[in-house]
N, C-alpha and C positions, 0 to 999 in steps of 0.2 A: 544421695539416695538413701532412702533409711530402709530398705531390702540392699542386700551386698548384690545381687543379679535383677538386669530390669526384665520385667516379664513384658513380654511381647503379646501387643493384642488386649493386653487388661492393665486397667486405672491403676498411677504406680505410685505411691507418698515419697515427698522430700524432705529434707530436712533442711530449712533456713535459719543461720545463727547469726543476729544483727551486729556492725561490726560497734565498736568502743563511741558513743557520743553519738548513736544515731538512737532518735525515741519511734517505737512502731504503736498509730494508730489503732484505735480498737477495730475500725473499718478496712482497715486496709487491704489490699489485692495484692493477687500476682502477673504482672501482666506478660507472656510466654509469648515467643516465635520462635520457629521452624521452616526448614526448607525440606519438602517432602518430594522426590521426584523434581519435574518440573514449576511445581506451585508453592509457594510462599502462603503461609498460612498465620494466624495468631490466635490466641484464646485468654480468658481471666479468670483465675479461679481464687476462692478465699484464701485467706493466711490464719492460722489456727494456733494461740498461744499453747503449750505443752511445754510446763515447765521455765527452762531459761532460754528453750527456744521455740520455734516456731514451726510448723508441719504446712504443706500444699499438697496436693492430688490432682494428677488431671492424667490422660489418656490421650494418648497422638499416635499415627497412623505407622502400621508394622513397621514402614522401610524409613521412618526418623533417627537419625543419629544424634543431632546435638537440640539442645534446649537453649535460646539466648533467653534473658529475661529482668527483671527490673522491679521492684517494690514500689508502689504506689496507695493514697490516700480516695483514690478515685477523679483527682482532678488534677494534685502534683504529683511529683517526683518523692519519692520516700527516700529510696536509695538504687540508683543501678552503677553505682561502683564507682565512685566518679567519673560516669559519663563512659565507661566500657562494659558494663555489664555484667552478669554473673551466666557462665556457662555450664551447662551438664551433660556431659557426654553418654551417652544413652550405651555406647555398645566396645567400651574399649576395655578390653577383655586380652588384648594383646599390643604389641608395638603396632602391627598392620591394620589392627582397626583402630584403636587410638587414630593414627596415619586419615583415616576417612574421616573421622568423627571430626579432628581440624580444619578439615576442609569443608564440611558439611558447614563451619563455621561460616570461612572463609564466603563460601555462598552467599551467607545469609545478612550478610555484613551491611547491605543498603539496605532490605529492609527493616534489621533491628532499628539501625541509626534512625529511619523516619520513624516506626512505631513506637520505640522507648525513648526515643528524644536522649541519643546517645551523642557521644561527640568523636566519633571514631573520625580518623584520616581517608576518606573516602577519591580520594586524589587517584588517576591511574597509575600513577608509581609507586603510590604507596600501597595500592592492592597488589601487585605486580611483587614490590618486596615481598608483603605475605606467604603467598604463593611461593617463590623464591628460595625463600626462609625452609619451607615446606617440603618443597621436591629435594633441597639437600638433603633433607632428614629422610623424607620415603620416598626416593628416586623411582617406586614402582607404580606410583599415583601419577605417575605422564602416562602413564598407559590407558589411565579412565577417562571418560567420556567428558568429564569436568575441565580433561586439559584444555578443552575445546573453546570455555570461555578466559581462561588462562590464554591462548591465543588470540583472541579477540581484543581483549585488553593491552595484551605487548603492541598488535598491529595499529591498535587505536593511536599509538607515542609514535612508532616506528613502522608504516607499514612495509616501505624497500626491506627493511633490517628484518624484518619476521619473517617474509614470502618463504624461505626456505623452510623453514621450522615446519612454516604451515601445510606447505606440500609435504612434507615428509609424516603429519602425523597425518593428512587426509589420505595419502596413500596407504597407512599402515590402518584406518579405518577403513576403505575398502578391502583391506583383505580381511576383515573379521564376519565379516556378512551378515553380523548378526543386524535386526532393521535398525537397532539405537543408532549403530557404530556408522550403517551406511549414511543415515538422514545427515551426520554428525561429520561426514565422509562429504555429500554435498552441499554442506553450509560453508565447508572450510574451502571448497573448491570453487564453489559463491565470492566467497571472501578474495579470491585470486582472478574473479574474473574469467574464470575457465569454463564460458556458458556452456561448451559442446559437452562437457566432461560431467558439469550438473544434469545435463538433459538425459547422459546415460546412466548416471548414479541413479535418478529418478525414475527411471522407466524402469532398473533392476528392481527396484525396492515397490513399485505395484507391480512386477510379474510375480517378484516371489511374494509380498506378503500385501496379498490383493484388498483384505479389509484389515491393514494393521492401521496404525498411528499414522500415517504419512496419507494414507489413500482417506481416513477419517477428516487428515486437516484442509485435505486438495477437495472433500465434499462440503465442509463448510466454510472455506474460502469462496467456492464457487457459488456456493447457497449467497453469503452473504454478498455478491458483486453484481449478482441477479440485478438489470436493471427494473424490472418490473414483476415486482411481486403481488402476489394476489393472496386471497385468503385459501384458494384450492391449491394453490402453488405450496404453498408454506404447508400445510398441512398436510400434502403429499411426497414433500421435502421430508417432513420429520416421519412418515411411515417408512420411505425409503432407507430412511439414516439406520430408523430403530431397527427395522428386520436388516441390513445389508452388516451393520456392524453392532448387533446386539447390545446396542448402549443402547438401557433407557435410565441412564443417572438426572436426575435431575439438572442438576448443570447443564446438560448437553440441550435437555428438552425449551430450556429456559431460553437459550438462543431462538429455537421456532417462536420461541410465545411472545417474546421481544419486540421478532420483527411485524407479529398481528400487531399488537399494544402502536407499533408506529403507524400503520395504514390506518386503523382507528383514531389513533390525536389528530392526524391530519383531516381523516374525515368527519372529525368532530361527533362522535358515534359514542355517546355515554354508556348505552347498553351494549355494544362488544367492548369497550374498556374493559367494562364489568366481569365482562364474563371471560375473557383471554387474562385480567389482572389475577382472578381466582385461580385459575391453574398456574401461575408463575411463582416457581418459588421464593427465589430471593426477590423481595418485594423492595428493598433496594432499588434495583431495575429501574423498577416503574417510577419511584420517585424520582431519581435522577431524570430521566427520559420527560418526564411532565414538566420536572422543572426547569430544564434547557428549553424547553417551546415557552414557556412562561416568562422568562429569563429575558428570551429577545424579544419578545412579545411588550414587553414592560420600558421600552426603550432604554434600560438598563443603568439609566443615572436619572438627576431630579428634573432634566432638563429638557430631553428627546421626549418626541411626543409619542407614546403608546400606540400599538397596535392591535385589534379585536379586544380589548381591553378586559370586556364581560367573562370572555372564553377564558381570557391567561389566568382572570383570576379563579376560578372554577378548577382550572386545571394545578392553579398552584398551591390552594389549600387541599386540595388531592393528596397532594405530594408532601406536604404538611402536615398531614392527617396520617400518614403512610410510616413518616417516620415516628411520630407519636406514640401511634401503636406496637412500631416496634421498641420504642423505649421500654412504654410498659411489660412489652412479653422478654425483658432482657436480662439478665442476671448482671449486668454492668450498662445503666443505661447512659452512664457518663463518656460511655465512647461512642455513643451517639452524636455526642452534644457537637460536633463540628456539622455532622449532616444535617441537623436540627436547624441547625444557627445559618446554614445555607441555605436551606429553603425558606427560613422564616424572613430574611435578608430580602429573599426574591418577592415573597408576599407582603409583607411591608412599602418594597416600594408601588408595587401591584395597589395595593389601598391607598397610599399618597396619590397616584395617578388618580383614582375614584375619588378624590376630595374624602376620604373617609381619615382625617389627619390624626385625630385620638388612637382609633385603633392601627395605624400604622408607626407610631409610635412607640406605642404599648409594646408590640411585639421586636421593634428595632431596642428599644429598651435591655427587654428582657434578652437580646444579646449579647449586651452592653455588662449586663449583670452577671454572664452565666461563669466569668473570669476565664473564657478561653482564649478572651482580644478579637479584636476587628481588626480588618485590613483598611487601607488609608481610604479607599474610596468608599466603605461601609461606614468610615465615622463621618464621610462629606454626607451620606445618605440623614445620617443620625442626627448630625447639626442642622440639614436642611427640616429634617421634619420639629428636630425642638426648637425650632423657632416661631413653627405655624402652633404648636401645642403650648411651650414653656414662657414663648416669648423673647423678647430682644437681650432682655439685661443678664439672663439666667443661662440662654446660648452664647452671648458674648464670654461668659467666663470658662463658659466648658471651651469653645475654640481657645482663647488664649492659653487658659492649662494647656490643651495638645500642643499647643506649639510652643509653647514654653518646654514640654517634655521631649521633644524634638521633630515632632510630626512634619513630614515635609509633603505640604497639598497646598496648590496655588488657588485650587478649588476652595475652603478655608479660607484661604487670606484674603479671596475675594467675596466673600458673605462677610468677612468681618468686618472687612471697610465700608460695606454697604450698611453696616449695623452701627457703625459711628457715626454715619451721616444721618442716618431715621433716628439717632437717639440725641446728635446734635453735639458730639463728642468731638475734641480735638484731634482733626485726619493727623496733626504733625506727631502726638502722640502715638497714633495708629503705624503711622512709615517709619517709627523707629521701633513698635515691637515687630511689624514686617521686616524691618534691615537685619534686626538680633536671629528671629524666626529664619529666613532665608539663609544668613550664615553660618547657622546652630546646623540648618540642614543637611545645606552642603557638603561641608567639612564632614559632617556623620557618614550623608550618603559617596562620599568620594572615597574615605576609606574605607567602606565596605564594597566599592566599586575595584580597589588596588588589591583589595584581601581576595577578590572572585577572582580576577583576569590579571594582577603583577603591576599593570597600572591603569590611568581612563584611557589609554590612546586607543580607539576601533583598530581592531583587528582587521586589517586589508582581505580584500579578496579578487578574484579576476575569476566570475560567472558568467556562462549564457545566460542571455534571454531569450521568452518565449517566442522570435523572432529568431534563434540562433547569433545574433548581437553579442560582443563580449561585452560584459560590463565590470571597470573596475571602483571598486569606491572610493579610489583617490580620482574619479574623475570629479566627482560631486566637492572638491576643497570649495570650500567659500559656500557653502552650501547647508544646509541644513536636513540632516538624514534620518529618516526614519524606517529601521528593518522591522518587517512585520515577519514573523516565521510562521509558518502554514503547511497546511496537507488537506487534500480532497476529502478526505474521512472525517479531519477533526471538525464534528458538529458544531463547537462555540469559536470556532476560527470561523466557519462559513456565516455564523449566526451575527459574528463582527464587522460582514463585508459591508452592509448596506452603509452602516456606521462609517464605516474606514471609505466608501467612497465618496460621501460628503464632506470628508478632510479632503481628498484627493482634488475632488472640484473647486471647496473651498481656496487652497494655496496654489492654484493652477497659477502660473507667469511667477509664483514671487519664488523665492529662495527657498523654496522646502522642494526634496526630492522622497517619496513612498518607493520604497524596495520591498515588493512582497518574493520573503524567500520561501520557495516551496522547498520541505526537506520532507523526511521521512514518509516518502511514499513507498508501496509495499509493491512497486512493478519490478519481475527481473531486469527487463530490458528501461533504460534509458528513453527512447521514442516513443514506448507506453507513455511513459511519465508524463511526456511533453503533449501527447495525442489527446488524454485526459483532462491536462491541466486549460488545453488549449480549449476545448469542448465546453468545460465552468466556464471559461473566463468570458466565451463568446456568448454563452448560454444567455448570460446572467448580465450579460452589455457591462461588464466592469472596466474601465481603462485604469489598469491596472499595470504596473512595470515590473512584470514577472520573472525572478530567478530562478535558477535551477541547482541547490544543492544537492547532488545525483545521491554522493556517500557519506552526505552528512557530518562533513568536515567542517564547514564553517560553523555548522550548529555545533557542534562540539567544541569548539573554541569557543566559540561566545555565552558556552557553560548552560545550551536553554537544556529544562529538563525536562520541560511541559510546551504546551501549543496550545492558544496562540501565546506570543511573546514579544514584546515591541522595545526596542531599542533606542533610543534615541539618541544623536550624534549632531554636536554643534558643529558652526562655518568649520573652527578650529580640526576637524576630527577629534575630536574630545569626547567619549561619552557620558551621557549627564542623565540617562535615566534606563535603568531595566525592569523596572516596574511601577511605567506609571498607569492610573487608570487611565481611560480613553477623554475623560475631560479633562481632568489634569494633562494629558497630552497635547492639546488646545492652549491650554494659558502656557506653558511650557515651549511653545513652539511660536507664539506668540512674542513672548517674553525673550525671545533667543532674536527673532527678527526686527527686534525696536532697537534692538546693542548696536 
């Protein structure tokens, strides 16, 4: 810090001194995260030569302790310390804050690693040692409210082994009363299963703090499970919010405007878009929200036929448009460039479906170009369209590159062989860059299969089904498995069903079994869960062979971080793929039933 004291509340300069052998662009940024309270936050501010080093300034919210942060070019990595970072502790002024300011670290540790593309040990035992390391040094920090997810994490390795620990800090939470310590007090008592005991943590905490934090989340939990909302609903939802608990922060308003922006895409109503998109602040929002209806609307690969076709596209240059202009209003519009390159993805293939093949191109192109990288089924997209634009001889060479560079898509290698036969090329040729390609794959995707889970073996389990049925998945040996992981909330998990139940028809009598695992749903009770999931499933006429991961143990073994997530497990129990696209899932599944 180039002031000896950080001033609270006003913009504060640092001082950055590059180490031996690193050269700092003239462009270069600072790219900053923070854990503020409960929310994760980040910012970019310039890097300013002076002298032989370098100066930043930026401004974070009073109760910030630590700064994690990272030098960047605007597209690379400049320098964030090989791969840990550089930290600035905002308020240690003594051993006991020093003490917090660690921890504040400690916090923030996943999100630095996704936002500065860090390579911290994010493992729960190695969070666990942090921590660890920690409380020896300030044994007075089990006392903060942070031990709470220090417990979460022991229980995640050990739940039997923690129970005690756990009871004993939930107890010494409820005797502090203050409402942090109670909420903090019935999460940990959540955590043990003590429903009777949450019910009265809960009921304390709205007698005594009737519009604190607790009664604000049980009003927009309820808001948001509304099964029918209307435009007087929602509107009368957010007068009630604003006078009952004196938030009128934007954030909060942006929830009400949210849920118009969805009754309007559905009703297909350009003029309330319009006018509910204007009062929404993070316009973010809107574009995600257009581009998931656009998304599945676009039957989501080169091959599924589109749905409303004219509408998704309308809606998904919206959302194209959305982001654009936030480029331009940005002081960093290079970290846009992911949401960019996601919506342009979606609109792209939106114009393929419209025969409009130049200008879907164009824009998958300029994906191609922006050097953020594509994912394996956005380059199937990319080859699918340079073939209608570039031609046979000029997509033949960009697939063999990928898969010479190790690209594993059986979607590829089946455009490729069909481009040897239209071009009149030797197939015997073709099945031994396929044997090299397929090998190169394997072998890559297997050890980063042993690096995620120890080895490929699936990980067992013994689930209900939505039938109350146990299922376990050594009954499926000889069998071909596929776990799809899901929840009623997640909108591109339900947006996959249609998709995922013409696999399910498809392989109906042959050797493939569909395990949809429901995990992380947000019912206290278990029978919720099942009452819910049972309601979709019948809804929506799915035959579907539904799990029930109640506490999200099998998903946490199987490392998903996100939903949906589809798994794939040969006869052998062997698994061979965590991230295939939904086509590649097909030749995949195929290819496993011909052996």
């Amino acid at each position: 810090m180039k002031d000896s004291k950080f001033k609270i509340g006003k913009e504060n300069t640092y001082v950055y001194e590059p180490q031996t052998g690193i050269t700092i662009p003239t462009d270069a940024k600072v790219k900053i995260v923070y854990h503020n309270k409960s929310d994760y936050a980040n910012l970019t501010t310039s890097l300013i030569k002076k002298s032989n080093v370098y100066e930043f300034s930026c401004k974070v919210p009073d109760s910030t302790r630590t700064l994690i942060l990272a030098v960047y070019d605007g597209k690379n990595t400049v320098d964030n310390n090989q791969g840990k970072a550089y930290d600035i502790f905002l308020r240690a002024t003594n051993q006991a804050e020093l003490g917090k300011c660690m921890l504040n670290r400690i916090q923030t540790f996943g999100y630095a690693n996704y936002y500065l593309g860090l390579k911290q040990d994010l493992k729960a035992e190695s969070i666990l040692l942090e921590y660890n390391n920690l409380y020896a040094k300030y044994p007075i920090l089990k006392e903060d409210v942070s031990y709470g997810n220090y417990l979460s994490i022991k229980g995640s390795i050990n739940a039997e082994q923690a129970k005690p620990e756990i009871l004993d800090f939930a107890q010494k939470c409820e005797k502090k009363t203050s409402e942090e310590y109670l909420i903090l007090a019935s999460r940990l008592y959540g955590m043990l299963k003590m429903d009777d005991k949450v019910k009265q943590i809960e009921s304390q905490i709205s007698t005594k703090y009737p519009n604190g934090e607790f009664e604000k989340y049980k009003f927009i939990r309820e808001f948001s499970q509304h099964p029918d909302k209307t435009e007087q609903y929602i509107l009368e939802s957010l007068e009630l919010y604003t006078t009952k608990f004196k938030d009128i922060s934007e954030k909060s308003k942006d929830i009400f405007y949210y849920s118009l922006l969805r009754i309007y895409l559905e009703k297909k109503d350009i003029q309330k878009l319009d006018q509910y998109e204007r009062l929404l602040t993070d316009k973010g929002m809107a574009a995600s929200l257009y581009n998931s209806l656009a998304w599945s609307s676009s039957g989501e690969d080169l091959v599924t036929p589109p749905k409303d076709i004219e509408y998704a596209e309308k809606i998904s240059k919206r959302s194209l448009d959305i982001i654009a202009n936030m480029q331009k209003e940005s002081s960093s519009p290079e970290e846009l460039q992911n949401s960019y390159n996601m919506v342009a993805d979606t609109y792209a293939l939106i114009l393929y479906k419209l025969n409009r093949f130049d200008e879907a191109f164009q824009y998958q192109d300029k994906i191609n170009q922006s050097g953020v990288g594509m994912s394996t089924d956005a380059k199937e997209r990319y080859a699918g369209m340079m073939e209608k634009v570039k031609g046979l001889e000029f997509t033949r060479k960009y697939i063999e590159s990928e898969l010479a560079n190790g690209l594993d898509s059986r979607v590829m290698l089946a455009q490729l062989k069909e481009i040897y036969k239209k071009s009149n090329l030797s197939l015997a040729e073709y099945e031994k860059i396929k044997e090299k390609a397929v090998g190169a794959a394997t072998a890559k995707k297997n050890a980063a299969l042993v690096e995620k889970y120890g080895s490929t073996d699936a990980i067992g389990f013994n689930l209900k089904n939505i039938n109350g049925k146990e299922v376990k998945l050594s009954d499926y040996k000889g069998k071909v498995v596929v776990l799809d992981f899901w929840a009623t909330w997640c909108g591109p998990c339900k947006a996959s069903f249609p998709g995922m139940q013409e696999l399910v028809t498809k392989y109906k009598g042959k050797d493939v079994e569909f395990l949809f695992v429901n995990t992380w749903e947000r019912d206290k009770e278990n029978s919720a869960t099942v009452t819910k999931v049972k309601t979709f499933i019948t809804d929506k006429k799915y035959s579907f062979n539904v799990i029930f991961d109640f506490d999200g143990a099998i998903t946490t073994k199987y490392k998903v971080e996100g939903i949906p997530a589809k798994i794939l497990i040969d006869k052998k129990g062997t698994i061979i793929s965590d991230s295939a696209s939904e086509q590649d899932l097909i030749n995949l599944i195929d290819e496993q039933l011909s052996l």
